[in-house]
N, C-alpha and C positions, 0 to 999 in steps of 0.2 A: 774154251774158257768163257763161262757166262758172265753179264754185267751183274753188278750190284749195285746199292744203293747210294757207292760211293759216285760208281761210270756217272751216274744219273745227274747227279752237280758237278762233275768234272764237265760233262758235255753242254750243261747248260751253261757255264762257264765260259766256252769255247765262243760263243756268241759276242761276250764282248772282244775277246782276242779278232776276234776276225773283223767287227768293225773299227776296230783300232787299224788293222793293218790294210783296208781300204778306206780310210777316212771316211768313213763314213759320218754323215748327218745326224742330228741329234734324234730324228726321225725313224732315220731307218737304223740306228743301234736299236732304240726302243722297240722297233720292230722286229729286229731278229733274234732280242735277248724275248721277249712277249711268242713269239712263234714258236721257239723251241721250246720255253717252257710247257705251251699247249700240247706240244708234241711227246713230251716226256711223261704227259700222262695215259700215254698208250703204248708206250717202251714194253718191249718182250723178253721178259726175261732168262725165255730162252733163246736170246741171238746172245752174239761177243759182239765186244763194246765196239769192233770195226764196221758188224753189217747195221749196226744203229746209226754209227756217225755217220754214214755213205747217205741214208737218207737224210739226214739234219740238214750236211753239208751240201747234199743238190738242194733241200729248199731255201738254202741262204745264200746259195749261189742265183738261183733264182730270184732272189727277192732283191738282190744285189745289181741283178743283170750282168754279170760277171760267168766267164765259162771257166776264170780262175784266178781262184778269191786269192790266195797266195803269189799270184804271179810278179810283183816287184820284188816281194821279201825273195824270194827263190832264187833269183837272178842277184841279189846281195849273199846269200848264203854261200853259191858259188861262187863268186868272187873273194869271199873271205876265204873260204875253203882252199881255194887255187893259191894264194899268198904262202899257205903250209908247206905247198910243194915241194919246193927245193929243198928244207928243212929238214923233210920228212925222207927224200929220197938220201939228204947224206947218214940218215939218221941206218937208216937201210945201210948203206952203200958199208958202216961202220960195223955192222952187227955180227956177231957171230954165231945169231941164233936168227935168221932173218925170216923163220915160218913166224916166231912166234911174235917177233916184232912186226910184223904187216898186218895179223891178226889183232891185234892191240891198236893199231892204227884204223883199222878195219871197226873197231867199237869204239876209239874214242868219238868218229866220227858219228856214231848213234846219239851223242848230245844234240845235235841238231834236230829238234824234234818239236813244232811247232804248239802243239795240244797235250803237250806233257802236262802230269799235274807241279812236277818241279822240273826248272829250269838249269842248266848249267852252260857256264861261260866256256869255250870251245878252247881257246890258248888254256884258260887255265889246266882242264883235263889235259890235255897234248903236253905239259909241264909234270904232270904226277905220273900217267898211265903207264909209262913203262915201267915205273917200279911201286906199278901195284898188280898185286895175286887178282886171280877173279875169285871171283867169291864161291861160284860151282867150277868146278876146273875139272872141264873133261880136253884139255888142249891133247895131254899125251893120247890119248884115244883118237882125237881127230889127228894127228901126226900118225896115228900108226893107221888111220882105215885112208889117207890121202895116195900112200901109194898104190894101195890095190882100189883104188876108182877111176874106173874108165870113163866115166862120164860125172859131171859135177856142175851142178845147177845153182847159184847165189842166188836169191832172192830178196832184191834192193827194196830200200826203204823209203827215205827221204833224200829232197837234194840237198846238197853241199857235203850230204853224206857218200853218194857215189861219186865223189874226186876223190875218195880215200879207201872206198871199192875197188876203184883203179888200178892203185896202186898193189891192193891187196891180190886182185886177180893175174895181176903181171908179175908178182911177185910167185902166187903158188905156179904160174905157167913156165918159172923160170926152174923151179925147184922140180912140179912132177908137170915134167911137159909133153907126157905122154896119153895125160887125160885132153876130153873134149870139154869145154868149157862155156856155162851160160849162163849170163845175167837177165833174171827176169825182172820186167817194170811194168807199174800199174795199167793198168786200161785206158783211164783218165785222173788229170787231176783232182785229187778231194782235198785234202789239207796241203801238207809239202811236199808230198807224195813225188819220189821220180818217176818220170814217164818217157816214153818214146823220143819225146823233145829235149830234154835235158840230155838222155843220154846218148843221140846221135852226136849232140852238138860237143859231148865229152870225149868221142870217139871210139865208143863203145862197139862199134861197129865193126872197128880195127883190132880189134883187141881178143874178139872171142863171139859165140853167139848169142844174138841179143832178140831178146824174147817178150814180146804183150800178153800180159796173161790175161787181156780181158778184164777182171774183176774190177768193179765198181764202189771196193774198199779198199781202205788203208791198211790193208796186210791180205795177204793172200787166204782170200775166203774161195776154195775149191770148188764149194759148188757154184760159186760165178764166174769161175775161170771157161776162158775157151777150150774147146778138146782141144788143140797144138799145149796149150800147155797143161791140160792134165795130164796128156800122154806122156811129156816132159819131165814131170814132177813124179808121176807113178815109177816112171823108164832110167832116173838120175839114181846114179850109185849111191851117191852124198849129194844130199841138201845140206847148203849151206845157209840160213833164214836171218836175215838183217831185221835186228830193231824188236818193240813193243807189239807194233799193230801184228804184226807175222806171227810170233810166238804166242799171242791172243788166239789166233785164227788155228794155228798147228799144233800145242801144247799136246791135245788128244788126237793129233793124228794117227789114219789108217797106217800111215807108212813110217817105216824106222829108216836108222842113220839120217836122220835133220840132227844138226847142228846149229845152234841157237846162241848167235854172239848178239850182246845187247848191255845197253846200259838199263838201267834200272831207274825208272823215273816217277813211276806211282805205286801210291801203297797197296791198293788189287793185287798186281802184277808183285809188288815184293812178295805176298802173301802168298801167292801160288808155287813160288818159287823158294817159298819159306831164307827169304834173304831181306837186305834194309833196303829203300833207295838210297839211291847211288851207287850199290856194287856193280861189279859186270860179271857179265856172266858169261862162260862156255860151256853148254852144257849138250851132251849128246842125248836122242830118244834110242 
């Protein structure tokens, strides 16, 4: 999925978000709202809106002196996130549909999404989503291809959204706990991106195999990925692909069975998807 004209002022946009969330000086706002602009006059419009941001977002991490422009907000994200917990686990513990309630949990947590073009309040979703439809609803599809996968790859998105991956991965390990199980995270931080460090510190480690794809975007862009994980991602029964930035990057992948839970947060992405924002999506390739 390429940018358009829309990517192009949502990312220049992203400039003030981000000196907002390092206090930044009247200075160096002015400066990194003025740099990206320069920068967007050479935008390619044939990359997806992840491998543009990757560059934006190192030179404002540069211009910042920061190795991660997000790094307080992230550690609030997870903190709010972990509050849900026990909530969530009776919410589970209740269900008698509990694939499809971890799954639902598993996307409401794609609210948290720092560079969205809209925003939404995280109680407030966790208050509606289990009794809302998705809007492309391939759930019975992913329920009938989960037992026959031996091997099953998530690929996380943002943090405060992997405490509710968690949940969702412990949940399908409890249901088909015959497959091999991996959550893959960013290379490094670019926006809210979870990484290595969030998700040791979550316990990810304990829970199933936990995988750096390398890439130097906010969704799994393949040809940045390390070979471990494109062997990974080519060799996984089911891809399971968390959030906005991933389904930008994999929409026209080589490879079938991804599975594509997301909330819906800009009108590009509604477009491609030919749905509004705000729906959520399940949708298989």
């Amino acid at each position: 999925m390429n940018i358009d004209e829309a990517c192009v002022t949502c990312i220049i946009n992203q400039s003030a978000k981000v000196a907002n969330a390092i206090h930044a000086s009247d200075s160096l706002s002015e400066e990194l709202t003025s740099t990206v602009e320069e920068m967007s006059k050479d935008f390619s419009f044939s990359l997806n809106p992840t491998e543009i941001a990757a560059d934006v977002y190192e030179k404002m991490a540069f211009l910042a002196n920061k190795t991660d422009l997000y790094e307080e907000v992230k550690e609030l994200s997870t903190q709010k996130a972990l509050t849900f917990i026990p909530l969530l686990k009776e919410k589970l513990l209740q269900s008698q549909n509990k694939l499809l309630t971890s799954t639902k949990i598993a996307v409401a947590g794609n609210v948290i999404d720092l560079a969205a073009e809209v925003e939404f309040d995280l109680e407030e979703e966790l208050e509606k989503i289990f009794d809302t439809d998705f809007a492309h609803n391939d759930f019975e599809l992913l329920k009938n291809k989960l037992p026959h996968a031996s091997s099953v790859l998530i690929i996380g998105d943002n943090v405060g959204e992997h405490i509710f991956d968690y949940l969702f991965i412990e949940t399908l390990k409890e249901l088909f706990p015959h497959a091999d199980y991996s959550y893959m995270v960013r290379g490094n931080p670019i926006i809210n991106d979870v990484t290595m460090k969030e998700a040791k510190e979550a316990g990810f480690e304990r829970l199933c195999n936990l995988v750096d794809s390398g890439v130097n975007t906010p969704g799994f862009a393949y040809s940045r990925a390390n070979p471990h994980a494109k062997e990974l991602f080519d060799g996984a029964d089911l891809v399971i692909s968390k959030g906005m930035g991933n389904y930008e990057c994999l929409n026209d992948s080589h490879k079938e069975n991804i599975c594509f839970l997301l909330k819906v947060k800009c009108a590009v992405v509604a477009k491609s998807l030919g749905k509004n924002i705000g729906d959520i999506i399940c949708k298989i390739l």
